[in-house]
Every structure is written in C-alpha cells, then in structure tokens.
C-alpha positions in Angstrom: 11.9 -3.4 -2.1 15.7 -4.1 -2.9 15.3 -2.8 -6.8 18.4 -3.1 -9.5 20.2 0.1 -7.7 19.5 3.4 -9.1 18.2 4.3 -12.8 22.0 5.7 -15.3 21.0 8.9 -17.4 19.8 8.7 -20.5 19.9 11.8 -23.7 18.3 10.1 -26.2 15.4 11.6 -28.1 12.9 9.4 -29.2 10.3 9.9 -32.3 7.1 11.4 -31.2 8.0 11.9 -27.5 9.6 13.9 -25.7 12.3 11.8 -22.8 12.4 12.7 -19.4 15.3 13.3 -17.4 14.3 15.0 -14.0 13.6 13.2 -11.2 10.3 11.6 -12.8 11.8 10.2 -14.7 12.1 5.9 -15.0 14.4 3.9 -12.8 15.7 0.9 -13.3 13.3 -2.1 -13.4 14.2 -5.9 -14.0 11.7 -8.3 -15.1 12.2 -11.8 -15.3 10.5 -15.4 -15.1 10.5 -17.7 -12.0 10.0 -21.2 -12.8 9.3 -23.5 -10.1 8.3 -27.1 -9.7 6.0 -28.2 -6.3 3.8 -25.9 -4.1 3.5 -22.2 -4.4 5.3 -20.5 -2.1 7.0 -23.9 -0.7 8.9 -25.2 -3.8 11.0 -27.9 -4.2 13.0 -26.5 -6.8 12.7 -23.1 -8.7 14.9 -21.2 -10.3 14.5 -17.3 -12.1 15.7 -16.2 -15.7 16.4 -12.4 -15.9 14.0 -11.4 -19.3 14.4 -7.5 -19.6 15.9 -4.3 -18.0 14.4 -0.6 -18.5 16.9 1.7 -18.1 16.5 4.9 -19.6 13.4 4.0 -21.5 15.2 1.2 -23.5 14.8 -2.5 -23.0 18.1 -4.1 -22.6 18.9 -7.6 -22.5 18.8 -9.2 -18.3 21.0 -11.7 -19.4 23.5 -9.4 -20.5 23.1 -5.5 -18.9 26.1 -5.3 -16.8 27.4 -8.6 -16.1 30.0 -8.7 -13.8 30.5 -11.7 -14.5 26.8 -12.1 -13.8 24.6 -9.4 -14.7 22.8 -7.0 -12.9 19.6 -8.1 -12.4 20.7 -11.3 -10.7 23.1 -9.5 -8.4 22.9 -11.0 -4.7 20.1 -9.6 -2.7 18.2 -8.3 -5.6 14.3 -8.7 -4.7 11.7 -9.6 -6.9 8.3 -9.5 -6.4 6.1 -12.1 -8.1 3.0 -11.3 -9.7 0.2 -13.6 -11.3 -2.6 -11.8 -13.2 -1.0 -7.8 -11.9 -2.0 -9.5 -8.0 2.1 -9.6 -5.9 1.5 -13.4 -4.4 5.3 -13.2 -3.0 8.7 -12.2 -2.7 12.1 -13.8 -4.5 15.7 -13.0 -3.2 18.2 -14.1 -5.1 21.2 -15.7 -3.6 23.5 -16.4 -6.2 23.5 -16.7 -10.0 25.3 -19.4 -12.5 25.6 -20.2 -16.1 23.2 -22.9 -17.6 23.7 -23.9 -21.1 24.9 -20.7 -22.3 22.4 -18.7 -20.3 22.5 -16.6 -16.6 19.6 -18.1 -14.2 19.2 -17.0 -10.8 18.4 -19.1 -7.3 17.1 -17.9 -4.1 14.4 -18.6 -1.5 10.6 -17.7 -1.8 8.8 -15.1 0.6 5.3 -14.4 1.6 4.3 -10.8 1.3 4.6 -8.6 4.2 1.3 -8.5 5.8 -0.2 -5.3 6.4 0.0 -3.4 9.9 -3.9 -3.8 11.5 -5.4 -0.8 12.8 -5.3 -0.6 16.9 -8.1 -1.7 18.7 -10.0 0.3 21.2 -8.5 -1.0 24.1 -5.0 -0.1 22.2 -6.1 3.1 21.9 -7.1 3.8 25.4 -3.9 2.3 26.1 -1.6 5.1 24.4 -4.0 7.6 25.7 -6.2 8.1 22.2 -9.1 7.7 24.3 -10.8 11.4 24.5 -11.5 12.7 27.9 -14.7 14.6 28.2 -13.9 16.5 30.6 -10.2 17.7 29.6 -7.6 16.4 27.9 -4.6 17.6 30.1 -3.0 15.3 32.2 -3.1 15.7 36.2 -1.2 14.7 38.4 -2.4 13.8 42.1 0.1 13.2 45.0 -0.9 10.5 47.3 -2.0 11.0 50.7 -1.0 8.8 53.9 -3.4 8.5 57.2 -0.2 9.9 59.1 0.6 12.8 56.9 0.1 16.3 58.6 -2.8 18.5 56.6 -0.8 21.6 57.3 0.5 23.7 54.8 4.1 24.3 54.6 5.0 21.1 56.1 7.4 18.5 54.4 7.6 14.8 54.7 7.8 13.5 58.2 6.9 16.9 59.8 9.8 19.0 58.8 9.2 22.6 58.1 9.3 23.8 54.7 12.0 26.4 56.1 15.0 23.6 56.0 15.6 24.2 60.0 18.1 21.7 61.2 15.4 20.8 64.2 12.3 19.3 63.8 9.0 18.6 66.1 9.1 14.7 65.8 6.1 14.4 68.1 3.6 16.1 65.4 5.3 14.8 62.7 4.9 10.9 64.2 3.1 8.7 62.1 0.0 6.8 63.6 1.3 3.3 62.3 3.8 2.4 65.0 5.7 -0.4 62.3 6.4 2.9 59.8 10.3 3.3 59.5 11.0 7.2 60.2 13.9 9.2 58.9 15.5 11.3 61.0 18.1 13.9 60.1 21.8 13.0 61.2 23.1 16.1 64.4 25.8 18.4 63.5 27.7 17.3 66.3 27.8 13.6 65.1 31.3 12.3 62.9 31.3 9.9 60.6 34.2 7.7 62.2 33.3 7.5 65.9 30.1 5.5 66.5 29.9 5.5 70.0 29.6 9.4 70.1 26.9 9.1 67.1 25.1 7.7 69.1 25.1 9.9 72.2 25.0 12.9 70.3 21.8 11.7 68.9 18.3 13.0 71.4 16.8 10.5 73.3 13.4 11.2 71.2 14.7 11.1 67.6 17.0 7.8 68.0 15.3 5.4 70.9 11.9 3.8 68.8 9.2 3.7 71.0 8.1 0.1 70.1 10.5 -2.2 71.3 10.0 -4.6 68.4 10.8 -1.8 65.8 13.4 -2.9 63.6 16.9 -0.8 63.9 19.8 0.3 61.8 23.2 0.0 62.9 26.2 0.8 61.0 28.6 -1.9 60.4 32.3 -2.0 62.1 35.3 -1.3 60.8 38.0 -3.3 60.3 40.2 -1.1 62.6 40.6 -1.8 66.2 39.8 1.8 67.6 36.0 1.7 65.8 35.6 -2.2 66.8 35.8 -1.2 70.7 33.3 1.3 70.2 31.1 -0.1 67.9 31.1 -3.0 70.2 30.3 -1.6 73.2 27.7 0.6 71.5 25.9 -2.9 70.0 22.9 -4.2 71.7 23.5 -7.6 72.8 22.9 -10.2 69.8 19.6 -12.0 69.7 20.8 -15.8 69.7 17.9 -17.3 67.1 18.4 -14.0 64.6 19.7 -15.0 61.7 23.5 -14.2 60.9 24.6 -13.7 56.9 28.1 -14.7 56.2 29.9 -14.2 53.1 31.1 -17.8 52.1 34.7 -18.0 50.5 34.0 -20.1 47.1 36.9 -22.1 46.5 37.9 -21.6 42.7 37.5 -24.7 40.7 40.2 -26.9 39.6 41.2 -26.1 35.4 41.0 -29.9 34.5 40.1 -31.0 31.2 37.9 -34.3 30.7 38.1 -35.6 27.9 35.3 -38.7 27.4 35.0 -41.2 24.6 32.3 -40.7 22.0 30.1 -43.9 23.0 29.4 -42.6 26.6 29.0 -39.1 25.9 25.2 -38.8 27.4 24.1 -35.5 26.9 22.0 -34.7 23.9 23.1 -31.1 23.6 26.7 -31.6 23.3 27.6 -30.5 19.8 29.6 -33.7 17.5 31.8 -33.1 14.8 30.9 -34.9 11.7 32.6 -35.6 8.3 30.6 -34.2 5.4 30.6 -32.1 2.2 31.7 -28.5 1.8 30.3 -26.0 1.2 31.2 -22.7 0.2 30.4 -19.5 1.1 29.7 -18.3 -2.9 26.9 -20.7 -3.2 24.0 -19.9 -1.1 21.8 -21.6 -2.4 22.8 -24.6 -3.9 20.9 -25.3 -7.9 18.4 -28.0 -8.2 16.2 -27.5 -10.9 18.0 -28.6 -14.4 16.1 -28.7 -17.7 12.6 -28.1 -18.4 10.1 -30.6 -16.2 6.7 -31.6 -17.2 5.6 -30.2 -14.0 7.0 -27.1 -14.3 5.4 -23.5 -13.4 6.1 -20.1 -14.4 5.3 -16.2 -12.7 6.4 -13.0 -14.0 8.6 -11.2 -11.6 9.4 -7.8 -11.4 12.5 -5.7 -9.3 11.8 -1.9 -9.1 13.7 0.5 -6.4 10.0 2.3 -6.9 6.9 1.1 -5.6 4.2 1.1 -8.2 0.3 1.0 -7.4 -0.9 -3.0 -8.1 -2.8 -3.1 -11.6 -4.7 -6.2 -12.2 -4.9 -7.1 -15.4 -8.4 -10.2 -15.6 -10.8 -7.9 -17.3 -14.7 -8.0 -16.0 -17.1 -8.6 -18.8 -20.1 -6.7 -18.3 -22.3 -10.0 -19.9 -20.9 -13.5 -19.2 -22.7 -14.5 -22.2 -19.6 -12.7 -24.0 -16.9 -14.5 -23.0 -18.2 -18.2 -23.7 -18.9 -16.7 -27.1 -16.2 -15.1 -27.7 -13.7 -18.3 -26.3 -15.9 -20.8 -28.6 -15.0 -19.0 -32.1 -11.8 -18.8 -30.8 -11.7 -22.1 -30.1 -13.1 -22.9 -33.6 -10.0 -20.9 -35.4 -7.9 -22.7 -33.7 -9.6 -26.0 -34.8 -9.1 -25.1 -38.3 -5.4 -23.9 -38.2 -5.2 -26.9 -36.7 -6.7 -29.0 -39.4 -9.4 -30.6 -36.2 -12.5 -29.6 -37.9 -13.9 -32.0 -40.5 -14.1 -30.6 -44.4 -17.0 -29.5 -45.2 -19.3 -32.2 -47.5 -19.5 -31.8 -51.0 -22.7 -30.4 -52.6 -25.1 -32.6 -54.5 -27.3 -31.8 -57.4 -30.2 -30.8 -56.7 -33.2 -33.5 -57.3 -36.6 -33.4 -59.1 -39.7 -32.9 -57.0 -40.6 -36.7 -59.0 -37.5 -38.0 -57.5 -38.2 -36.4 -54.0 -41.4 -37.4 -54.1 -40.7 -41.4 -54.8 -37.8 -41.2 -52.4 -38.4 -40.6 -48.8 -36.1 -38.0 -46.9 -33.3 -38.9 -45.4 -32.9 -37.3 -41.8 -29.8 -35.2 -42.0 -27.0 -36.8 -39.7 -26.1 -35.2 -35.8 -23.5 -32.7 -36.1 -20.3 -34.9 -34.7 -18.8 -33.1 -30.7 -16.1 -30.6 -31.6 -12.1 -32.1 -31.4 -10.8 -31.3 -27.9 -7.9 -29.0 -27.5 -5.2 -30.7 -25.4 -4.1 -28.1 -23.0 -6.2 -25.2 -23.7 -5.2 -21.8 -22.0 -7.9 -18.8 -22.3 -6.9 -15.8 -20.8 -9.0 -12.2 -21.2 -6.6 -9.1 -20.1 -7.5 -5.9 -20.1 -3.9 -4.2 -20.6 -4.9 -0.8 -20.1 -7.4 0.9 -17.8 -10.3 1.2 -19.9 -9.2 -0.7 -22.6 -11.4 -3.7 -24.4 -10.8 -7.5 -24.0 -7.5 -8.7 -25.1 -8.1 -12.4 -26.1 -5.2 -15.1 -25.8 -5.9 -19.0 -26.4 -3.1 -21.7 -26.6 -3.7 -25.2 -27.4 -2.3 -28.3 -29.4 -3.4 -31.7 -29.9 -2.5 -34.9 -29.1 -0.1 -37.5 -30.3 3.8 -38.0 -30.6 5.6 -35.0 -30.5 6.7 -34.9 -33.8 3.3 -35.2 -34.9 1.6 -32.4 -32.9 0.2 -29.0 -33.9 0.7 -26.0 -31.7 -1.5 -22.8 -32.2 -1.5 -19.7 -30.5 -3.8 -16.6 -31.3 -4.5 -12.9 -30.1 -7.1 -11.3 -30.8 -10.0 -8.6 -29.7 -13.7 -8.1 -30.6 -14.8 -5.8 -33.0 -17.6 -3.0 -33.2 -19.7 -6.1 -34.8 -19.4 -8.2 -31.9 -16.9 -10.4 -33.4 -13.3 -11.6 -33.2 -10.3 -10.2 -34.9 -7.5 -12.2 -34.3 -4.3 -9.9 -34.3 -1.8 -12.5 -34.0 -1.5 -15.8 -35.4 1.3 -18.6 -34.5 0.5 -22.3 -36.1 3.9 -24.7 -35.9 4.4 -28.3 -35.4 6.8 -30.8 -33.8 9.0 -31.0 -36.8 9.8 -27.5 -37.5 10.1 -26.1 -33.7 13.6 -25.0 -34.5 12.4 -22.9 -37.2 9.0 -21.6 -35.6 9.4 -22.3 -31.8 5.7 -22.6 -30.2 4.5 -19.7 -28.3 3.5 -20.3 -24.4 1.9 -17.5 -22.8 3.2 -16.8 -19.4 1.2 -13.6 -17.9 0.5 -9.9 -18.7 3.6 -7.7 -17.0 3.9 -3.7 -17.4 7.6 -3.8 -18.7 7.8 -0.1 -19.5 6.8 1.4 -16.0 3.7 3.0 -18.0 0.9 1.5 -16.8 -0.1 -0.7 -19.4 0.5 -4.3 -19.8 2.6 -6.0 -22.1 1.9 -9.6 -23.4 5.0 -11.9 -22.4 5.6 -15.5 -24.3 7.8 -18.0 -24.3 9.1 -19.1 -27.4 10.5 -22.7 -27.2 11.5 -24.9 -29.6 13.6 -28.3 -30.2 16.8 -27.1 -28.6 16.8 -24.0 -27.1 13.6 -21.2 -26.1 13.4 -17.5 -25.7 11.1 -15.0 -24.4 9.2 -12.3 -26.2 7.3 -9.2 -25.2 4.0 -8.2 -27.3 2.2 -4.4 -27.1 -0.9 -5.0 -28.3 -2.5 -1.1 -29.4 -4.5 0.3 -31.9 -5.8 -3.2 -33.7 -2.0 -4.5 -33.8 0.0 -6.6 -31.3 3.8 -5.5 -32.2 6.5 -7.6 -31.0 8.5 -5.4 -28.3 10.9 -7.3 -27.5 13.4 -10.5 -27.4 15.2 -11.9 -25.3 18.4 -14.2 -26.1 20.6 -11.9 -28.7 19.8 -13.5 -32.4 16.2 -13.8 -33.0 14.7 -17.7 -33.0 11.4 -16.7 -33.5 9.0 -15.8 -36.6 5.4 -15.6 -36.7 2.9 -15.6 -39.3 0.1 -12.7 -39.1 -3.2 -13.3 -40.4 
C-alpha cells in the first residue's frame, strides 16, 4: 500500500534495548481514526484524524509530524487500511486535508479490499498447456497434408524441385481439384512494362487454365498510352453482367456552422453548458461531516510502506462459562463506581429463641434485577500471541447529561480465577473538562511489534483527545497522547 514515504534515521539509544538501524529496522507507520456516519463501506460522510506516527521507534504527534502546512500523514494519496478487531475490512485514500477547530482531519473515498487472485481451473490449465502429457511433454509440430500434394521426397509446393530449377513439370505437380488457384513462376524472358509480350512469353501449359470457368489474373493498365494499346488488345473481351468496381470521387463537404437554438436542440447526447458552482482543483473531496453525531462510528486505521501479517486481536476462551463470569463481576464494579447497586441493609440484633419462637419468620424479600448499564461495551483482546484475556467494559447511565456517570475499567483474571482491574476511569457530566470519559475505540499494534495497544478516546465538554494504553506485566501504562497538553487524568485502583 501507499505508506507515509520512507522511515528518517534514528541514533537514539533507548534503556534496556538495543535500536536498530539496518534495514530491519521500523519504517514509518501512521495510525489514525476514521469516523464515519451511514453504511460501512458506503458512507455518507466520514472523515479521518491522524493519532500517531512511528518513526524511529518514537511516537510523534499525526497532527503535527511534518506539516507542510498539513502534516504527513494526511498528505494526498496516503492509503490507509482500516482494521476492526486486527481483521483489514477496507481501504481509505485521502484526498485532501483541512483545519477543524484547531485540529488537522483528513477526507477521502472508502475502498473495498482487493480480492484475492483464484487459483486456475482445470480447463485454465489445459489452456496454457499445464496439462501433463503422458506420453511426452515436447511439443510437435505436424505439417498438413493436401489430396493433391505429391508424396515424393524432395519435391516443393506445387511440384517444384527442391533444386530451385527455373522449370518445372506442371503436369505432375497439378492438383486434382480443378477450382485450386496455381502459382506459376514468372519466365526470364518476360518484362515488367510490356504486357502483351508477358503474355506470349508465357507456355501455353503454365498460363492457359484448363477449366474455362477458372478465375484469372490480369494486371491492371497503365495510365500511359503505349501499355493501354497493349494491355487492351491483350484483354479478353469483358463479360457484360460481371460486376465493374469504380472508385467514386466523394465530394468534400461544405465547412458551415449551424448554430440551433436551445429549445429545439433534439439530441440527448449533445453536451449543455450550465451555470453552477466552482470547484477547485485543491479540494477533492469536498468536507461534510462537522462535529460529533449521535450516529457516529469509529475504525482504527493504519498506513505502513510494509506489509505486516493480519493479527486478530478477539481472544478464544477455552470455557464460555468464563466469559459471562468474568463480564458479570465486571459489570458489578462498574455498578458500584457507579453508585447503581443498592447499600447494603443494616444488621439487626439478634433475637431470643422466645421471641423467634412467638413470632413467625418472615420470608426474606427477592433480591431486586441488577441496574442496566446504558451503552455497555465488553470487549476481550488478547494483545499478544499467547497472552491472557484483556478485559475492557464501558458504560454509563441514564439521565441528563449533567447528571450522568461514565465508567470505564481494564482489567485481567488472576491465577484465582478472578478479576483485577488494572485501570479505573469514573467521571461525570459535570467535570468532563477535568476528567474527559474514556471511549474505547479498538486494539491497534502502534509500535510495528506485534502486540496490540489499547486506543481511547478521551472526550470531554469542549474538546477530546486520544490515548494509547500497553497493557504488560499486571499494569496498563499510558503510551501515548495525542493533542500536545495533556486533558486527561485517571484514577488507578
């Protein structure tokens, strides 16, 4: 694919590893978000936002690396292929790039993948000549044979001797078929300006056909006088009903303009000028997708001059069972961060058996359903091959919006069987500028090492950013940030 041109050098030495600079060694490699409203594939508005660029090992900023005025990873023809869960479901190529609110974003047009070439069929095959031969696989070639061709050797076509003698024997050499033309070689004697002795030089045998209805050549006059009287009086006399072609003089056609009025123009073909609104040639593709829609869909895409091996990220439980128990005490964390669960009722004092026994017991009351999570998202990754479960849940509940609770958690399971959350983000309508709400867009490999990287939106009242979390040994580190001056903060449990 059409990555972000070719990878700069880069000398630095990093703690505990040792940077490569051969030709192993990293490329460039964009990622960024496409948003899109409508259909997959067919939207009616998307848009992308450039999030990170590798180069060198480093993350840099794809709003800023390079711009141009707009940066890099939004240059025209840049490529990106979308990904949802590691799986490529399409193509992106940008077109042009603008300013929004402070920020680059990018528009193109959205591409199906390439399908694969099929393998050729068998008939294909035989075709091309794949088919094996079992007797030998050499070619042979065969010349074809006529009913009138002479079967002795060292003759050519038409009975001449393989010798090249002027003369021939035109008598053996005569096919059977009386309607087959013959070619007979022109006489020494004969010129090429004087017909009439052509034609006399020529034997009796070679030049007279025996069937009189065999068709014969004759060679055109010339526009002289001397070869006219001779070709004349060498011509048969002309068959009246045989057909005579003429060359017709076409008389040039008169360079007049008509001009016709626009109300009895009939022809629907004829191209009409119409008044309308310009275009120019910097905007390909013109922006239609403006703030943040309630219908609105995000994919991670990535722009890499290499092409990587596809790494899906959903991991396989080995027990079903698993997953709805892990995803229902996540679900009950988040309940309690977000203050859904009921407190618990308050003990009290134990009674006498005399008491018990004059008092009948009271059936204990139905546990009541648990709250519902307004838009929950559960997503298992596994991030690395061979890695455990990475859990993520986002939810929030109901009401107006400065009223509403957002929670977001990451967690894993632990040699018990149970969850440890590694990552913890409670906030509410009020205080979004302060602790934006994390949305969880998809698992992307943002360092080109084969493991997946956890990449968030962080949005609050007024403005979002995006955020990439590694998630390794029991800790889920925040990577990176995208935007310059960091909006976000998150509380750890």
């Amino acid at each position: 694919m059409i990555g972000v041109l070719a990878a700069l050098p880069a000398w630095e030495q990093y703690p505990g590893q040792v940077s490569k600079t051969g030709k192993d060694a990293p490329e460039l490699r964009a990622i960024g978000v496409l948003e899109w409203t409508g259909v997959a594939g067919k939207p009616t508005a998307s848009r992308i936002i450039p999030i990170t660029v590798l180069d060198g090992g480093e993350l840099q900023d794809g709003g800023l690396y390079l711009a141009r005025p707009e940066p890099l990873a939004l240059a025209t023809e840049v490529e990106y292929e979308l990904q949802q869960d590691g799986k490529p479901v399409g193509l992106y190529d940008i077109r042009n790039a603008r300013e929004e609110q402070g920020s680059w974003v990018g528009y193109g047009s959205w591409r199906p993948m390439p399908r694969p070439k099929s393998a050729p069929s068998a008939q294909e095959m035989a075709h091309v000549g794949f088919e094996s031969d079992a007797q030998s696989d050499e070619p042979v070639l065969h010349r074809k044979h006529h009913a009138g061709d002479s079967s002795a050797p060292g003759t050519g076509k038409g009975g001449d001797s393989g010798g090249g003698s002027g003369s021939g024997s035109t008598g053996d050499a005569s096919p059977a078929d009386p309607d087959r033309p013959t070619l007979h070689k022109k006489s020494s004697s004969d010129t090429t300006g004087d017909a009439g002795t052509a034609s006399a030089g020529s034997s009796p045998a070679a030049d007279t056909p025996a069937d009189p209805d065999r068709p014969t050549l004759h060679k055109p006059a010339s526009s002289d006088g001397a070869d006219a009287g001779t070709s004349s009086a060498s011509a048969p006399a002309g068959d009246p009903d045989r057909p005579v072609l003429k060359k017709t003089k076409s008389k040039p056609s008169d360079d007049v303009g008509h001009v016709e009025s626009l109300p009895d123009v009939t022809d629907p073909d004829r191209p009409r000028l119409q008044r309308g609104k310009y275009e120019g040639n910097d905007i390909a593709v013109v922006p239609s997708m403006i703030g943040l829609p309630p219908d609105m869909q995000q994919a991670v895409a990535v722009s890499d001059a290499k092409t990587h091996s596809v790494h899906v990220w959903n991991y396989a439980w080995a027990n079903p069972d698993d997953e709805a128990k892990m995803k229902s005490a996540l679900e009950d964390i988040a309940r309690d961060a977000l203050g859904l669960n009921p407190p618990a009722p308050a003990t009290k004092p134990r009674r006498t058996t005399t008491q018990m026994s004059t008092r009948t017991k009271a059936k204990p009351a139905p546990a009541p359903p648990p709250a519902p999570l307004t838009e929950e998202q559960f997503r298992v990754f596994e991030l690395a091959y061979g890695s455990g479960a990475t859990l993520v849940l986002t939810a929030h509940t109901d009401g107006p919006t400065a009223q509403e609770k957002f929670v977001t958690l990451v967690a894993q399971p632990d040699l018990y069987g149970n969850v440890l959350v590694l990552l913890k983000n409670v906030t509410d309508g009020a205080h979004l500028d302060d602790t934006p709400r994390m949305r969880l867009v998809d698992a992307v490999d943002a360092l080109a090492d084969n493991r997946g990287e956890l990449l968030f939106e962080m949005r609050g009242a007024t403005q979002r950013q995006f955020a990439l979390f590694r998630v390794l040994r029991g800790r889920a580190e925040k990577l990176f940030v995208s935007g310059g001056a960091e909006l976000a903060s998150q509380s750890k449990d």
